[in-house]
N, C-alpha and C positions, 0 to 999 in steps of 0.2 A: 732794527728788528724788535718786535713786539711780542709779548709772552705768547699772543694766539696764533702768532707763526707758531710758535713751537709745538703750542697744539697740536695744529693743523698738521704741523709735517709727521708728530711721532703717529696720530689716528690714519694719517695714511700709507705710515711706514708699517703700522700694526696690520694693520687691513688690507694693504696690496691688491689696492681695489678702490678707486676715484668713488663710485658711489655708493659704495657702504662706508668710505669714510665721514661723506657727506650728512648720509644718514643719521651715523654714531652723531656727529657735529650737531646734527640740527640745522644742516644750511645746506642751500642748493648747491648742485656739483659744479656747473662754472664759475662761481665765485671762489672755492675752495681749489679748482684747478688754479684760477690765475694767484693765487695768494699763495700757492707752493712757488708757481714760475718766478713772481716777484721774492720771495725768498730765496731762492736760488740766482739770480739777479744780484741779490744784497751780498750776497756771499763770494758772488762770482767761481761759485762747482754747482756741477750739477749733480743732483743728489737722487735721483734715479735715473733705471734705465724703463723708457717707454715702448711699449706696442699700443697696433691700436686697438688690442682689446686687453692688455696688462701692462702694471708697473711697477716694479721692483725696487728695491732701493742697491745701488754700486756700491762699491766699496770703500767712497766719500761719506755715502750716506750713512752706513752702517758704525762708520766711527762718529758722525753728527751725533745719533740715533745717544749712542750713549749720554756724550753732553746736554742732549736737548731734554734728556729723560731726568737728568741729577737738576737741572737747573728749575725744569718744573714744582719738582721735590722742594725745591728747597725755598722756590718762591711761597710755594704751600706753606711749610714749614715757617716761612716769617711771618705770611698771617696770623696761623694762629695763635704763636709768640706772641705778638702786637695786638691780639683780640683778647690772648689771655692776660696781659698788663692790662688792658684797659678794665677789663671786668676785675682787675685785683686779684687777678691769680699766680701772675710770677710777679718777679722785680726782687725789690729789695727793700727791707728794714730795717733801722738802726735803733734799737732799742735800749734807754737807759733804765737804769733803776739805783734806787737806794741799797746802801745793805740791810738796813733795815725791811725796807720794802720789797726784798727778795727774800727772806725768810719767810715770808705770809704765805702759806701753801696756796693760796687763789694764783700766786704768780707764775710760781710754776707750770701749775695746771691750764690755766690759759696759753700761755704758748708754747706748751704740748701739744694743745689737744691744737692749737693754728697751726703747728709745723705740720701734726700729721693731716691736717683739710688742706690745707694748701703747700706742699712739698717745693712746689716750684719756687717758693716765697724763700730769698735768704733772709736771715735773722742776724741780724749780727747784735753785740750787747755789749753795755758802757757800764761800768758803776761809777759813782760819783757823788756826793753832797747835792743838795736837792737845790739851792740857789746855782753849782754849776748845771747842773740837768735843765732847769728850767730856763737857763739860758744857751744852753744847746740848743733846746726845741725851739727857741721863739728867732737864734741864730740863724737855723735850718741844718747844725750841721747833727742834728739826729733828729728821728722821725718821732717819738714819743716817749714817756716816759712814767716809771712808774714813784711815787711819793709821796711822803706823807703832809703835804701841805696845800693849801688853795693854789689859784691863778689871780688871785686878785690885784698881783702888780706886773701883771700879761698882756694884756689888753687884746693881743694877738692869738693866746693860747684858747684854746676851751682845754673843758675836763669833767670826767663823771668819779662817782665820787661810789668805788666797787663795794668798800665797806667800810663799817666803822668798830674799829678794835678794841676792845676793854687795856687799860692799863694797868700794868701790875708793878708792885717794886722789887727792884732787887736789890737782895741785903747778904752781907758777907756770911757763909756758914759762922756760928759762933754769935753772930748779931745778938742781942738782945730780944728783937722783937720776930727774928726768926725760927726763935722756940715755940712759937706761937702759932697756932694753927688758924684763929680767928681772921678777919679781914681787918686793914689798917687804916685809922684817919690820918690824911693829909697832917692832920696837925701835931699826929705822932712824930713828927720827922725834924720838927721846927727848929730840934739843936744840932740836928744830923750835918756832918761835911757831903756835901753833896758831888755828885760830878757832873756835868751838863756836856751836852754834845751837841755841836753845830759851828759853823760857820760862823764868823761876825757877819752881821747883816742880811741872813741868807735866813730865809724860811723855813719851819719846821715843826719838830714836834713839841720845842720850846715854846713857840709861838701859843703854844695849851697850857701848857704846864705851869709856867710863871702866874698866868692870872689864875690856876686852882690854888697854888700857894699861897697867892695873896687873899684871896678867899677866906683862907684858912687863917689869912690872919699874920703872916711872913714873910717874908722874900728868903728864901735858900740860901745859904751860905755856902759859895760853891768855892772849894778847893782844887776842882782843875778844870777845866773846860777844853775837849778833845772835840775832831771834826767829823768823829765820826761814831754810830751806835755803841756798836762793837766792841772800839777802845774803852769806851765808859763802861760795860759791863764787864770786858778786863781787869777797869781799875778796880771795881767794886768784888771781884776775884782775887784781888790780892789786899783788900783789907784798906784802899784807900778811901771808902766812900759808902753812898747810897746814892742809886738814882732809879728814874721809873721808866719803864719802856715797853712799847708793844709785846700784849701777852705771847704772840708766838713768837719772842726772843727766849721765850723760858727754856728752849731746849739746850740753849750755850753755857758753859761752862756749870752745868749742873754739880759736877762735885763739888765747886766751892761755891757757889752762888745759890742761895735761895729767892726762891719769887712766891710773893704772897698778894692777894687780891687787895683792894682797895675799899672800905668800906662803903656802903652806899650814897654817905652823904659827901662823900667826899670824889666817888668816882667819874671818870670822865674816860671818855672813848678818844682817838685819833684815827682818822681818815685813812683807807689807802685808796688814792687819787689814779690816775691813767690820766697823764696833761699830752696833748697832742695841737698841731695848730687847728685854725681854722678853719682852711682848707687845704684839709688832707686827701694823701694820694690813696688811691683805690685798694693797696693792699692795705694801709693804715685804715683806712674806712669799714674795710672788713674784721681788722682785729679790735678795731671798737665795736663793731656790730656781736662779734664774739663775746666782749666782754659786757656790753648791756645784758647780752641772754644769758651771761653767768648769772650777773646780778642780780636780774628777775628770777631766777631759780633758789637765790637766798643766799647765794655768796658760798663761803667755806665755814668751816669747821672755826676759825679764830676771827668769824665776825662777830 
């Protein structure tokens, strides 16, 4: 049995009438009578009752009549599922991001604004350190990801690069140099216990920061090294340190942390990255396509 049996028999169950079924069909009436008879054939009932000027459908038919009508539905119904995957409008996404890189309001706002264009799209969402992210996406076992560092040891990844963030420091209330309202040079820092955040081995926003330092003339003398943003602007919360981090961190732990700009000669931006493969599936195609025309628009508020 074939979908245009089904056709065929609901337009002449509808119609009660060989050639205005025909009609509706678009096809001649003896092809359309013999393609009911062979369907009733296949089935072994016969699914109406004939004269020779009407035809009805029995009481066979009438319960067919239902199935043949749900199953049309629902063949519909898988196309355009499978047409709206293909064009990247349902499926599924698995989204990672930094915590750093989820604090940047452009992140948000992007897949807001993609849940609400494409509803049918699930999203699902990883945090993680940016060396394990980055070996998700090139694993395959998430579809993209958001970061603050290149792809340049990927070779499978691409990535666009949505903005580039001013860095700021944060300094324990009570600091020294957080009396101060002026911008700070790197080189102010040079006796400071620092706290570093990342990964051994793993890409970041260390990957900046070390050669501004040395710049300036030092290497940091770092007193703890955590895997993650956040924990470092903890530590620097309870008085254990100073360290420097994307400006839109500045909204966390504001009563004990102060964050102060960086002077000109000494300031330097970091990246917020979108690393994705290759070749990406069609809903990932579209939420890059999203975030290009963020970018062209000028990014956020903390680029």
């Amino acid at each position: 049995m074939e979908l245009r049996h089904l056709r065929y028999f609901v337009a002449v169950a509808e119609e009660q009438h060989m050639t205005r079924a025909a009609q509706r069909l678009g096809i001649q009436q003896p092809p359309l009578s013999q393609q009911i008879r062979d369907l009733e054939r296949e089935l072994g009932v016969r699914l109406f009752d004939r004269t020779p000027r009407s035809i009805k459908l029995n009481g066979s038919g009438q319960v067919f009549l239902k199935d043949a009508r749900r199953l049309l539905a629902d063949a519909e119904s898988a196309v355009a599922r499978v047409r709206q995957a293909s064009r990247g409008e349902s499926g599924r996404i698995a989204v990672g991001y930094t915590s750093s890189a989820s604090l940047h309001p452009l992140v948000p706002r992007l897949l807001r604004a993609f849940h609400a264009r494409h509803p049918h799209v699930d999203l699902e969402f990883q945090e993680n350190a940016t060396r394990d992210l980055l070996e998700a996406v090139a694993g395959e076992s998430i579809d993209a990801a958001f970061v603050r560092s290149t792809t340049d040891r990927y070779p499978s990844l691409r990535s666009i690069v949505l903005a580039d963030e001013p860095m700021v420091v944060a300094l324990p209330v009570g600091h020294r140099l957080a009396k101060r309202r002026k911008a700070i040079l790197l080189a102010e820092l040079a006796e400071e216990p620092w706290i570093f955040y990342r990964r051994a081995d793993g890409p970041g926003i260390q990957d900046e920061l070390m050669p501004a330092c040395r710049k300036a003339g030092y290497t940091p003398r770092i007193v703890a090294d955590v895997p993650r943003l956040l924990s470092a602007v903890t530590l620097v919360s309870a008085g254990r340190g100073i360290t420097i981090v994307p400006r839109a961190i500045d909204a966390v732990h504001q009563e004990s942390v102060v964050y102060r700009k960086l002077a000109a000669a000494s300031a330097f931006t970091i990246p917020l990255t979108l690393v994705f493969r290759a070749s990406p599936s069609a809903p990932v195609r579209r939420l890059v396509d999203m975030a290009l025309a963020e970018k062209k628009k000028g990014g956020s508020p903390g680029a």
